[in-house]
DRENDO-1510 file (C-alpha; in Angstrom, 1 decimal, always signed):
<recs>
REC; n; res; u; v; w
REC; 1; UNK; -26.1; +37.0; +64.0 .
REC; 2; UNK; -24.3; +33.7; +64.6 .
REC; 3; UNK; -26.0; +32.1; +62.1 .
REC; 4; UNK; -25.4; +34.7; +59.2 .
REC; 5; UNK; -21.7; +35.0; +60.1 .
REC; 6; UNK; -20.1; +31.8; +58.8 .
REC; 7; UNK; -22.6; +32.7; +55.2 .
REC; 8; UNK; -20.5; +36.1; +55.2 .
REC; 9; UNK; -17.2; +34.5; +56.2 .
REC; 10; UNK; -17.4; +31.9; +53.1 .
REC; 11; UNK; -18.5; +34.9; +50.5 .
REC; 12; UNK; -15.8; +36.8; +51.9 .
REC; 13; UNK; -13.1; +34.1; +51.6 .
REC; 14; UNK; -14.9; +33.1; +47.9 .
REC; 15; UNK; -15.6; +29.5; +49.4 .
REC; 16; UNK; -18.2; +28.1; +47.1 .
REC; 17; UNK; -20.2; +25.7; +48.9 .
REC; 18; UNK; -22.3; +27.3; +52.2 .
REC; 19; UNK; -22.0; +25.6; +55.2 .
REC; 20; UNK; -25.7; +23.6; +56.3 .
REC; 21; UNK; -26.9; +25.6; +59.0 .
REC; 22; UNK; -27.6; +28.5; +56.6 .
REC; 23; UNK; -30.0; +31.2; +57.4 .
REC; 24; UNK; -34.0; +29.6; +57.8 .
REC; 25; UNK; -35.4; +32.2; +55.5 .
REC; 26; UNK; -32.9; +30.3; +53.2 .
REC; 27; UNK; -34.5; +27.3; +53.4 .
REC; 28; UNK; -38.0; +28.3; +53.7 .
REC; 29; UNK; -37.5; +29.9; +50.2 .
REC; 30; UNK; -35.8; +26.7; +48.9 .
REC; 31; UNK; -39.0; +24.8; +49.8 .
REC; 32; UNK; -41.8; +27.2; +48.5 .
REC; 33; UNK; -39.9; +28.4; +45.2 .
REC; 34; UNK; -38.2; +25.0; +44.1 .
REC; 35; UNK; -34.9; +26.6; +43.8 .
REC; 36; UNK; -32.0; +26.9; +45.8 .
REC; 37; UNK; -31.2; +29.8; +47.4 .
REC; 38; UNK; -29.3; +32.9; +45.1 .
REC; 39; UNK; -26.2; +32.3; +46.7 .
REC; 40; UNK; -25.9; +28.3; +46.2 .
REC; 41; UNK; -26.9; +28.4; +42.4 .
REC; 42; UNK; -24.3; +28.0; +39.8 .
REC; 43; UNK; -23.2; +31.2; +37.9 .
REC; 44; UNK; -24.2; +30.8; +33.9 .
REC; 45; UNK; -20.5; +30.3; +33.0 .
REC; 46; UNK; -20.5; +27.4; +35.3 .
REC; 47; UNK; -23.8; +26.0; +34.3 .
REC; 48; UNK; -23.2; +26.1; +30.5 .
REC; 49; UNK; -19.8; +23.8; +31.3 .
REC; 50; UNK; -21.3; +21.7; +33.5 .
REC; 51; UNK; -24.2; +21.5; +30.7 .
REC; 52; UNK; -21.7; +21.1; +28.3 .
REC; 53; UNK; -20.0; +18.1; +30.5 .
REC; 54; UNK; -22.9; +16.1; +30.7 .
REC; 55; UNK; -23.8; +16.0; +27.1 .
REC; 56; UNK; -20.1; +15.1; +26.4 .
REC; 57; UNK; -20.4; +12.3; +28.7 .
REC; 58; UNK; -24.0; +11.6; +27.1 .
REC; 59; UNK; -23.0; +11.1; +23.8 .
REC; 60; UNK; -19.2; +9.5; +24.2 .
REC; 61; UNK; -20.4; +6.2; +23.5 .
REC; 62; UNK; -22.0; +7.6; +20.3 .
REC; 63; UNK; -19.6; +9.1; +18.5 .
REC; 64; UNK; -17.3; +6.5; +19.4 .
REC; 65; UNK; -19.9; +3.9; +17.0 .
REC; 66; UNK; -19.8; +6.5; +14.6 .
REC; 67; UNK; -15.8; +6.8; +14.4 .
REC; 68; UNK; -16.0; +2.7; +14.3 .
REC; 69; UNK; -18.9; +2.8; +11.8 .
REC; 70; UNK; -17.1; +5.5; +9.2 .
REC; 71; UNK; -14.1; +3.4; +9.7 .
REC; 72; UNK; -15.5; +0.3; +8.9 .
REC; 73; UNK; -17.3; +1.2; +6.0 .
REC; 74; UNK; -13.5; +2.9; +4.8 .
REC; 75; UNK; -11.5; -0.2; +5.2 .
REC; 76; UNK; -14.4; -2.0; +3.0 .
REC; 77; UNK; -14.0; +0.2; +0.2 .
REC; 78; UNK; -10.6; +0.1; +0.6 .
REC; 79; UNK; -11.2; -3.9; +0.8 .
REC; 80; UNK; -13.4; -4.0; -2.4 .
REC; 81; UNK; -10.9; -1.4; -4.4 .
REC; 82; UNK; -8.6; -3.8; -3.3 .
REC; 83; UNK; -10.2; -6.8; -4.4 .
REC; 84; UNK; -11.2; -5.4; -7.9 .
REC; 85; UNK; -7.3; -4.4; -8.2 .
REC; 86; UNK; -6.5; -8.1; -7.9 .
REC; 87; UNK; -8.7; -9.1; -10.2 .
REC; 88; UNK; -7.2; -6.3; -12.8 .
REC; 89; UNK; -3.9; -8.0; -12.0 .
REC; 90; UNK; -4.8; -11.4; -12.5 .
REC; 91; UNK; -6.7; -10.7; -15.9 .
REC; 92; UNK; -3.6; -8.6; -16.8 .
REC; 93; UNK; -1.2; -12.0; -15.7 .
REC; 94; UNK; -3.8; -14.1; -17.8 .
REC; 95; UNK; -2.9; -12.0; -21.0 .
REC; 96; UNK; +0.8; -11.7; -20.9 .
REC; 97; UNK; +1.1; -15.3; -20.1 .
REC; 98; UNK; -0.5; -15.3; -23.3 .
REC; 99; UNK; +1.5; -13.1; -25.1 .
REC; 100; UNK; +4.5; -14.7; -24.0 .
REC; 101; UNK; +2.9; -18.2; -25.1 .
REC; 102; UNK; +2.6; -16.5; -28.2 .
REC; 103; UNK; +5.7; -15.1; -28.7 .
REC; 104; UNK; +7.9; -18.2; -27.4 .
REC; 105; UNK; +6.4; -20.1; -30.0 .
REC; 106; UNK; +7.4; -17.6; -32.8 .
REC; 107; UNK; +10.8; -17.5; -31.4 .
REC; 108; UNK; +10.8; -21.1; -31.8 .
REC; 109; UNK; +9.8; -20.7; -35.4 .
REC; 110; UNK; +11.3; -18.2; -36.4 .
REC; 111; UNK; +14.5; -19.5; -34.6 .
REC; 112; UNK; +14.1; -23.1; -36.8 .
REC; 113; UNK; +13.7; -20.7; -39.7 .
REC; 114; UNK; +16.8; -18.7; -39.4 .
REC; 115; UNK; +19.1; -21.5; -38.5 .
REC; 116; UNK; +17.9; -23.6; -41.9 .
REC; 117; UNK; +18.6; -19.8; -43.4 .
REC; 118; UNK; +22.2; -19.6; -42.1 .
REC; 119; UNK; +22.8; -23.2; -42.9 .
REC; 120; UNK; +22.1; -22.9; -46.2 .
REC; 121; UNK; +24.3; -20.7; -46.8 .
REC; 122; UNK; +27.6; -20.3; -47.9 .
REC; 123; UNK; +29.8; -20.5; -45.1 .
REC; 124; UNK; +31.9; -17.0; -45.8 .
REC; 125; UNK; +28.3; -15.1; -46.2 .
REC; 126; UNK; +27.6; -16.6; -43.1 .
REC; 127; UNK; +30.3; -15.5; -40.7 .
REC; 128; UNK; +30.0; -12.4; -42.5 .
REC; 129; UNK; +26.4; -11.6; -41.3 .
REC; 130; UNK; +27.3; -13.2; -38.1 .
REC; 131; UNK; +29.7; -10.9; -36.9 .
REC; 132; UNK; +27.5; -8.0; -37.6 .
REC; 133; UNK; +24.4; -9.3; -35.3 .
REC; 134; UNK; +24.4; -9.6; -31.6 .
REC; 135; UNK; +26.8; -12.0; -30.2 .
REC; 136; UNK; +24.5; -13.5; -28.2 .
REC; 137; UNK; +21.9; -14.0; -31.1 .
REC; 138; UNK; +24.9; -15.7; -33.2 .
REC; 139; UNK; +26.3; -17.8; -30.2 .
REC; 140; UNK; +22.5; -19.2; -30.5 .
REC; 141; UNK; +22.4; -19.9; -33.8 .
REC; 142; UNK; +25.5; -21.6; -34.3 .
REC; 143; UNK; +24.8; -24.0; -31.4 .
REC; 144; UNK; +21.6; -25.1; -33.0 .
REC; 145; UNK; +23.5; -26.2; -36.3 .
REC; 146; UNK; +25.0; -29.1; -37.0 .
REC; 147; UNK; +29.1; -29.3; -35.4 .
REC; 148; UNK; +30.5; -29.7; -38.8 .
REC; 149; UNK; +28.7; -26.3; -40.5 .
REC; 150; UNK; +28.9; -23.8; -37.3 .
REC; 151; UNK; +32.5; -24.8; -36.9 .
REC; 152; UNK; +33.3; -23.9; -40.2 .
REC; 153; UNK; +31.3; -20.9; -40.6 .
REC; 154; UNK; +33.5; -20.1; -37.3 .
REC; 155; UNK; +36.2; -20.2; -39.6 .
REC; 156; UNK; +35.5; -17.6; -41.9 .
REC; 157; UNK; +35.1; -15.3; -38.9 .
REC; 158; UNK; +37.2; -12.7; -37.8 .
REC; 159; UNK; +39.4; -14.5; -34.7 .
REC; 160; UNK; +38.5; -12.1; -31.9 .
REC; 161; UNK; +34.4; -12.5; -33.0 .
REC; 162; UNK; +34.5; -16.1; -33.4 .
REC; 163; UNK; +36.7; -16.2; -29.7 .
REC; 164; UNK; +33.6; -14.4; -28.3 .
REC; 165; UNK; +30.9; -16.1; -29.3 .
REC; 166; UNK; +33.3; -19.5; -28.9 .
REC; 167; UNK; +33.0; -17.9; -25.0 .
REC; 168; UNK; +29.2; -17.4; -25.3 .
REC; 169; UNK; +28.8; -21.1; -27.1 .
REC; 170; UNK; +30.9; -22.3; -24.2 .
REC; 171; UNK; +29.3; -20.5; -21.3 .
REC; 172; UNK; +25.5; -21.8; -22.7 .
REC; 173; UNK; +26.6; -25.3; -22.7 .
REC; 174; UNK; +28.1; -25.2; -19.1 .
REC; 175; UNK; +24.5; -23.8; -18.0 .
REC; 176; UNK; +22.7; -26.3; -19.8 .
REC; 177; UNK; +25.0; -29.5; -17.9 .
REC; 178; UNK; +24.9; -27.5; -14.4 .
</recs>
């Protein structure tokens, strides 16, 4: 009886462990079956989380190489998306250096075409056309004449449009010294 009554003090306080001087049946059992005795195996909610522990802690490792692995292989598409993008980009730079090539030297022409235009014409007809195009556009035309015709085709303008572009004229030189 002195043995049993420290097993039926722990059920009764729901200690889980047993102390070791359990009952000998209890351990004769435990020898000849292979399995512990009834009251020190787990319970099958216990058993499945402890079950469920150990595989956590067996494959940790691995799903950590997989999160680094599916990582990995994102940041190189994203590398290789990236890399095709600056190739787009540098193409695309390629062709509007180009077209601004292109169109820099039909400005220039085009440019050396209108001015001979405007300076051979009459003065009046000038500054009349003049004052109806864009300031700024004028202002560069007149400065690429000669002095003598853009300051009389100034002349023939209205005062307050030939002030203005006289301010534009003025404003391009003090760029071009600075």
């Amino acid at each position: 009886m002195s043995l049993r009554f420290p097993l039926l003090l722990s059920l009764a306080i729901g200690i889980a462990t047993v102390p070791a001087y359990a009952a000998d049946g209890d351990a004769e059992s435990a020898k000849t079956t292979g399995r512990l005795p009834q009251h020190l195996q787990l319970s099958k909610e216990e058993a499945i989380v402890s079950d469920e522990a150990a595989y956590c802690d067996a494959i940790v490792d691995q799903a950590r190489e997989m999160r680094y692995s599916a990582r990995e292989e994102e940041l190189q598409t994203m590398q290789s998306e990236l890399e095709r993008g600056l190739e787009l980009m540098e193409r695309k730079k390629t062709e509007f250096e180009k077209w601004v090539q292109r169109r820099e030297e039909f400005a220039t022409r085009a440019s050396e075409a209108l001015i001979a235009i405007y300076e051979r014409m009459r003065p009046d007809a000038a500054a009349e056309r003049l004052m109806i195009v864009d300031p700024m556009l004028a202002s560069s035309i007149l400065l690429k004449m000669p002095p003598a015709k853009s300051g009389t085709i100034l002349n023939e303008m209205e005062a307050k449009k030939a002030a203005g572009i006289t301010a534009i004229m003025a404003a391009s030189a003090d760029r071009g010294n600075g």
